[in-house]
C-alpha positions as CSV (number, residue, x, y, z in Angstrom):
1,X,-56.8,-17.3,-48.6
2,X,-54.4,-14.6,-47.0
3,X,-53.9,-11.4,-48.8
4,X,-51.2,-9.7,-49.8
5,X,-49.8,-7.0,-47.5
6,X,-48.8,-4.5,-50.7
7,X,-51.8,-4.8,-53.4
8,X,-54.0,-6.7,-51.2
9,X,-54.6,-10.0,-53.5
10,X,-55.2,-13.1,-53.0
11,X,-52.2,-15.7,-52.8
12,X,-51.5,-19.3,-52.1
13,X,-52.0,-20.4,-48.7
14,X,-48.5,-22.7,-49.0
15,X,-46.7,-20.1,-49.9
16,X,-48.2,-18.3,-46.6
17,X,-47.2,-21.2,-44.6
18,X,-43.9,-20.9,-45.5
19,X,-43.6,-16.9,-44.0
20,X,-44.4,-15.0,-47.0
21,X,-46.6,-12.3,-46.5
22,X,-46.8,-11.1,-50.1
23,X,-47.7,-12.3,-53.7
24,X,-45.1,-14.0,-56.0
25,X,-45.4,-10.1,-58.0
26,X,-45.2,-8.2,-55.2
27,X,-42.7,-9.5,-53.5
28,X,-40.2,-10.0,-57.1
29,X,-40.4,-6.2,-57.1
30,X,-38.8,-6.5,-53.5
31,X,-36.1,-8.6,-54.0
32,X,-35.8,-7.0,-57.3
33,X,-35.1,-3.5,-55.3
34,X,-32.7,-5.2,-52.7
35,X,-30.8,-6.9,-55.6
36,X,-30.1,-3.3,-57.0
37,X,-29.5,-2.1,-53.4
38,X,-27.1,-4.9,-52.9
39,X,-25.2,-4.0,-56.4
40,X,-24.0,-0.7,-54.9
41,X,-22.2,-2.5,-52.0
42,X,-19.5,-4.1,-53.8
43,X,-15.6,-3.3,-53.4
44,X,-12.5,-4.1,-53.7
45,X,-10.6,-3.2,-49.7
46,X,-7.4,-3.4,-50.5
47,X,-4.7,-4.1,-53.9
48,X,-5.1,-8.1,-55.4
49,X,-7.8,-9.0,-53.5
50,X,-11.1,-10.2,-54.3
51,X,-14.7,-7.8,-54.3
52,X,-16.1,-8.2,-51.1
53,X,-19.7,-7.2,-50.2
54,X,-19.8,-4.1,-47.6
55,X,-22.9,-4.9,-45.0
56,X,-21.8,-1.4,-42.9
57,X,-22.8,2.1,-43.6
58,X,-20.2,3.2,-42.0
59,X,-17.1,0.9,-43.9
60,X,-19.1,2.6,-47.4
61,X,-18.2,5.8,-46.2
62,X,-14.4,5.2,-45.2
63,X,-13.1,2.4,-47.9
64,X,-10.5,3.1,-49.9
65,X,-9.3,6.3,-47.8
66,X,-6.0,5.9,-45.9
């Protein structure tokens, strides 16, 4: 059975199989982390128009200046 790269437990070898190189807990508390990440990169660019989701460092910096 592989192990999981963060607490070092066992997991299941299909979920292995499909790429995943940490336990269901484990990686939750990843995604759980990049969800809240994510959260902070929403904005709206410009007057009437929908949020959009800023992938850039550099656009977070400079939005909403003129």
């Amino acid at each position: 059975m592989p192990a999981c790269e963060e607490c070092g437990e066992n997991f299941s070898e299909k979920r292995a199989e499909l790429g995943y190189k940490t336990c269901l807990k484990c990686g939750e508390e990843d995604a759980q982390k990049e969800i809240s990440k994510r959260k902070l990169r929403i904005a709206v660019l410009c007057n009437k128009s929908s949020y959009q989701y800023i992938c850039s460092d550099k656009d977070l910096l400079t939005i909403g200046k003129k």
